[in-house]
C-alpha positions in Angstrom: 0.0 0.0 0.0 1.0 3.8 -1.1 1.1 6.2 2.2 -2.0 7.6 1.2 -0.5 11.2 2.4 1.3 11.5 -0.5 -1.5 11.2 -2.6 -3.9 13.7 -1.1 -5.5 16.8 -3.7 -6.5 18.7 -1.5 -3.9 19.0 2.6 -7.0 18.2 4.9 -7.0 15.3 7.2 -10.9 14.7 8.8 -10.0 14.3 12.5 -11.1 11.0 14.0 -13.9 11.8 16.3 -14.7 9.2 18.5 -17.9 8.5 20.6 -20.2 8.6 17.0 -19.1 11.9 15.0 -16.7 10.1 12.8 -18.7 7.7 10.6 -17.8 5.6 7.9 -19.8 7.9 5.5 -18.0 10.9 6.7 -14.5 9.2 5.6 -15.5 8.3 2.1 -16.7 11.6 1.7 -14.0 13.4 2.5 -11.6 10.7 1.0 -13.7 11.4 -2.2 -13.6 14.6 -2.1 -9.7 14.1 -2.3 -8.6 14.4 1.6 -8.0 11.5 3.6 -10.7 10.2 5.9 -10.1 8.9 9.7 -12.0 6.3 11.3 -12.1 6.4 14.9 -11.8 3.1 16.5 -12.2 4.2 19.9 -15.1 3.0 22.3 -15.6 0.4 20.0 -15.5 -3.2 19.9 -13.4 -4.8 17.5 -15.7 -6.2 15.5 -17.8 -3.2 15.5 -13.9 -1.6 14.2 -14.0 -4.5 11.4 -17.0 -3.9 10.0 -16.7 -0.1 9.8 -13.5 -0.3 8.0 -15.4 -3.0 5.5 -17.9 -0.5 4.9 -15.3 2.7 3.9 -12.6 0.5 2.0 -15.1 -1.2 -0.2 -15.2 2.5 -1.9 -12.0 4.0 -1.1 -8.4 3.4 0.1 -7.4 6.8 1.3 -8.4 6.6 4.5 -6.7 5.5 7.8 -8.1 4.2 11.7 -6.9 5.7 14.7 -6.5 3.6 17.9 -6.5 5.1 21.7 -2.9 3.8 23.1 -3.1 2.1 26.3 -3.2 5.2 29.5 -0.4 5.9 30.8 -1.1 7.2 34.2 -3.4 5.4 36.2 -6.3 6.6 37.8 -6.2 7.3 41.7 -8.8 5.4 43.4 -9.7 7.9 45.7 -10.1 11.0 43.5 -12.5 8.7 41.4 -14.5 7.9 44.4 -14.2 11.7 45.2 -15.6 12.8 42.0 -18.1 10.3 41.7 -19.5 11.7 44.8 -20.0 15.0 43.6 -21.7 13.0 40.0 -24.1 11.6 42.6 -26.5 14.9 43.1 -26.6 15.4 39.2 -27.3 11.2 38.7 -30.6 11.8 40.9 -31.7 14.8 39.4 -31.7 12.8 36.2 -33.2 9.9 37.3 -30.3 7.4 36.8 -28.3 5.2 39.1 -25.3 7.0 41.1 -22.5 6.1 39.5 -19.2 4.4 41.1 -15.8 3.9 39.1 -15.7 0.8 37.3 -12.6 -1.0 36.5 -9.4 0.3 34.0 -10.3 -1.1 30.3 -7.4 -0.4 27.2 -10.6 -0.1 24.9 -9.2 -3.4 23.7 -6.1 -2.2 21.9 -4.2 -5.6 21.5 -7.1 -7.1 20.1 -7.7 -4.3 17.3 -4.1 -3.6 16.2 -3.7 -7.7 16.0 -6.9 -7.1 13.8 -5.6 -3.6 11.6 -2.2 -6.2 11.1 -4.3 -9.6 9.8 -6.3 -7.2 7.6 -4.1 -4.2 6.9 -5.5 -0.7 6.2 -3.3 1.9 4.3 -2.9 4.7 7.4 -2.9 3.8 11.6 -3.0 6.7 14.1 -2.4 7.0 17.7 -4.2 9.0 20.4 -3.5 9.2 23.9 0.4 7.9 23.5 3.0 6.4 21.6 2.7 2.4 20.4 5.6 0.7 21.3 8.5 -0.1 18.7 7.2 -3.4 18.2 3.5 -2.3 16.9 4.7 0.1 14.3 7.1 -2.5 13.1 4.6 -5.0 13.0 2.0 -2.2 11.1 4.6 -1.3 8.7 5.6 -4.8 8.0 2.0 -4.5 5.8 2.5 -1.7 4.4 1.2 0.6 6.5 1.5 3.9 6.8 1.8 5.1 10.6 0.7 8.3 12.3 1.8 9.3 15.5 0.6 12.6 17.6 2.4 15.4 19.8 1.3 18.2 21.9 4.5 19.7 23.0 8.3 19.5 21.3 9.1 16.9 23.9 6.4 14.7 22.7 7.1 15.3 19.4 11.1 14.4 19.9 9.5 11.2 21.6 7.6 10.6 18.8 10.5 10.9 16.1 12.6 8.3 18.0 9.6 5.6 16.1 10.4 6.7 12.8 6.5 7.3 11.6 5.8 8.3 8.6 4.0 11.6 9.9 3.4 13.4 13.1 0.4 15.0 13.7 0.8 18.2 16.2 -1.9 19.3 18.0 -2.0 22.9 19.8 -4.1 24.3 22.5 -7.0 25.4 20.2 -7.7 22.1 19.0 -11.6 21.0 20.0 -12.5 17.5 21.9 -9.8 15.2 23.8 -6.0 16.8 24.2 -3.9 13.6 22.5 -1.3 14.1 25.9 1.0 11.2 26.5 -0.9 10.3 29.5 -3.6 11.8 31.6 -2.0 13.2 34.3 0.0 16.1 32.5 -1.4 19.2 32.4 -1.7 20.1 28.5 1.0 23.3 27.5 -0.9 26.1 25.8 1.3 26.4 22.9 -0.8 27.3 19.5 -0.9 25.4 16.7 1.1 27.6 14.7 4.0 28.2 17.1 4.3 24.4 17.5 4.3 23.9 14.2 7.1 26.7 13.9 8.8 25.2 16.5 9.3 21.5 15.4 9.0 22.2 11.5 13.3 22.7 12.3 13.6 19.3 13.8 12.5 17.1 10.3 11.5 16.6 7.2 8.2 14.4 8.1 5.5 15.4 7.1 3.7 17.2 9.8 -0.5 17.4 10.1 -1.3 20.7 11.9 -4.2 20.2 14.3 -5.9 22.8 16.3 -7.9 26.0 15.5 -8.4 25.6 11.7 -11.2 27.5 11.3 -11.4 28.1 8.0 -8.7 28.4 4.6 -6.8 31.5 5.9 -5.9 29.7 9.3 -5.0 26.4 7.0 -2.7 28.7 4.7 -1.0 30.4 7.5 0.0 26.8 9.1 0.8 25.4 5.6 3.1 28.1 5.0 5.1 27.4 8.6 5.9 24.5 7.7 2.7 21.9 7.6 2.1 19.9 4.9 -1.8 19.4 6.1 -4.1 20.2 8.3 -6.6 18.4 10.5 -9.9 19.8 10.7 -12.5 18.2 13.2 -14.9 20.9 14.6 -15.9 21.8 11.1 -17.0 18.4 9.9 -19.2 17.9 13.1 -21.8 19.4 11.2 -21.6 18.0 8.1 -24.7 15.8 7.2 -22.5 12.6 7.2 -21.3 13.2 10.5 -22.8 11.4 13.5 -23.0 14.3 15.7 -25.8 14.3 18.3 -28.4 16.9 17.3 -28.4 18.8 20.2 -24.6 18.6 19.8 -24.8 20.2 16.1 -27.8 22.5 17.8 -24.9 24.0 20.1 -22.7 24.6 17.4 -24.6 26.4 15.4 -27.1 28.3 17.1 -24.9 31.0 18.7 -25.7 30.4 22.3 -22.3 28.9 23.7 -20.2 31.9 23.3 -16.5 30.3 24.3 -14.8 26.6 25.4 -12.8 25.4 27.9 -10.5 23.0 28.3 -12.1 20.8 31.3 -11.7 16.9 32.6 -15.7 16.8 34.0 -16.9 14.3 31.1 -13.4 11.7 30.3 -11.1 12.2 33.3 -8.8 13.7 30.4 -8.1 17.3 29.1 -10.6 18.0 26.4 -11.8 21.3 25.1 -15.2 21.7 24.8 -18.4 24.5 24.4 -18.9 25.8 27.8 -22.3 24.5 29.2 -23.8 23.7 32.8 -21.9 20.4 32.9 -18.6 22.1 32.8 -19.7 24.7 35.5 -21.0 22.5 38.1 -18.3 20.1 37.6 -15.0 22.4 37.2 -14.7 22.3 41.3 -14.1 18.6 41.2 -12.3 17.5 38.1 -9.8 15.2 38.4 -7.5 12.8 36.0 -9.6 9.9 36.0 -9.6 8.5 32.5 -11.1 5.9 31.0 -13.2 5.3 34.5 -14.5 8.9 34.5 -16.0 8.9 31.0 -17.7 5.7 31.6 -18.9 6.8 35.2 -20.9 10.3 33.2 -21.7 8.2 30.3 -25.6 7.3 31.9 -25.7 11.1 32.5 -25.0 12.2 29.3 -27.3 9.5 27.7 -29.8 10.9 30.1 -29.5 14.6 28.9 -29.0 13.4 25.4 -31.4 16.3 24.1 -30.1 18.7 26.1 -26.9 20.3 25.3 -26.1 21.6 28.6 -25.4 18.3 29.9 -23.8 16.7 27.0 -19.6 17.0 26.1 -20.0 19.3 23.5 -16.8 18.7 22.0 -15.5 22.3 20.1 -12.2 23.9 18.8 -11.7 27.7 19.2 -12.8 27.9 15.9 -16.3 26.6 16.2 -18.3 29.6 14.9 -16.9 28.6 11.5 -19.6 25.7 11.5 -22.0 25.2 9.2 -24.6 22.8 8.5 -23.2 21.2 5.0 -21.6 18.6 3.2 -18.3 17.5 4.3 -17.1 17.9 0.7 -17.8 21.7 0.9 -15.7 21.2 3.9 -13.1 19.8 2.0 -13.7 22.2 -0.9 -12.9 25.2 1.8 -9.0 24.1 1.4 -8.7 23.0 -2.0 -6.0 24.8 -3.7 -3.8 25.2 -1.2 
């Protein structure tokens, strides 16, 4: 298999959003519209993985599956118990069952990268980490192409020492889950652009600017420091083929949520999201606490699924660029860059 980066028309990577945004619809439309399209294997089964990349590479191959790596940092036991105490008031004004912290899970990473290496796909990305040596030899041993994610220089010198085949850096603007090599670091507020900037010097990889890509002057300006594409997730959440919850794609573009925040309320782990009441009556008792805090709000937000201040409204900074549209009008936003 070709790295499917080299033959993109138009520099535009569709971020993998996990949790139901990124669908296998939204990839082949963006792949066909000549980006490359991300499906995002976490929270899902294997199987449930299998099937979805059946579905996008019947009708295309430029399109890649991004893993969660295995956390890091454990979870304290008693800040989990801590914070699911103050999740207990909210839990019974909802109607649903207090919830306690349940046990660590790697959303069965072994499993689905034994899987992506039996039945090879052209592009694998990481989240949340690095993979070890071993799984991006055994990746590139069939031919393919693998991704690898930074938030800071020292990530990204981390992340050079694997030899991918691209690096995708992430600054502070970017919406949804911080990609942080482990929870318990607090995420550095360097922009997209000076990051960029910064490790640009250090190689000649092909870098994938993530973060705060609003629209095609923000993509030009982080093309032109050094980036040879961009990501762009807040902008394709409300795209028709996207799987964004509709009070979700209400919040992003009816005008009401004026600003994000970075918060840990809803995963345990740095995210950015649309300010809401969640974030509010939460901030006080955050903690690091992933994957156990995301499944201990999940009956929450499943309860307030129509009501967008009690859902993780995932955003970047640039969220008043949404639209609702077709995520090849998305796509068509960068072409000619």
């Amino acid at each position: 298999m070709s790295n499917p980066l080299s033959a993109l028309q138009v520099p535009v990577v569709q971020a993998p959003m996990a949790g139901g945004p990124s669908t296998a619809a939204l990839a082949v439309a963006v792949a066909r519209a000549g980006g490359l399209g991300m499906l995002a294997a976490g929270y899902k089964t294997t199987e449930a993985m299998a099937a979805e990349i059946r579905k996008v590479a019947e009708r295309t191959d430029r399109f890649g599956v991004n893993l969660f790596t295995p956390e890091q940092d454990p979870s304290d036991p008693a800040q989990l118990d801590a914070f699911a105490d103050a999740l207990a008031p909210l839990a019974a004004e909802l109607g649903v069952p207090a919830p306690r912290p349940g046990e660590y899970t790697d959303d069965h990473y072994a499993a689905k990268l034994d899987h992506l290496v039996a039945q090879p796909v052209p592009a694998v990305s990481f989240t949340f980490g690095l993979p070890s040596v071993d799984d991006v030899a055994r990746l590139r041993s069939v031919g393919t192409a693998v991704i690898l994610n930074a938030t800071d220089e020292a990530e990204f010198t981390a992340a050079l020492a694997l030899d991918p085949d691209a690096v995708v850096v992430q600054g502070a603007e970017a919406g949804g889950h911080r990609a942080t090599h482990g929870q318990a670091k607090t995420p550095q507020e360097i922009s997209t652009a000076d990051l960029v900037s910064s490790v640009r010097e250090q190689t000649a990889l092909p870098l994938i600017a993530a973060g705060g890509v609003s629209g095609r002057d923000d993509a030009a300006d982080l093309l032109e420091r050094g980036a040879d594409a961009v990501q762009v997730g807040t902008l394709f959440l409300t795209a028709q083929e996207a799987g964004t919850k509709p009070a979700h794609r209400r919040a992003l573009l009816g005008g009401e949520h004026e600003e994000t925040v970075v918060t840990r309320v809803f995963s345990g782990r740095a995210a950015r999201a649309l300010r809401n009441r969640f974030t509010d009556r939460l901030a006080a008792a955050q903690v690091p606490g992933y994957p156990q805090v995301h499944y201990m709000t999940a009956p929450l937000r499943a309860a307030s699924a129509d009501d967008p201040e009690g859902l993780n409204l995932w955003a970047g900074t640039g969220f008043a660029g949404c639209r609702e549209t077709t995520a090849a009008n998305v796509v068509d936003l960068f072409r000619g860059l």
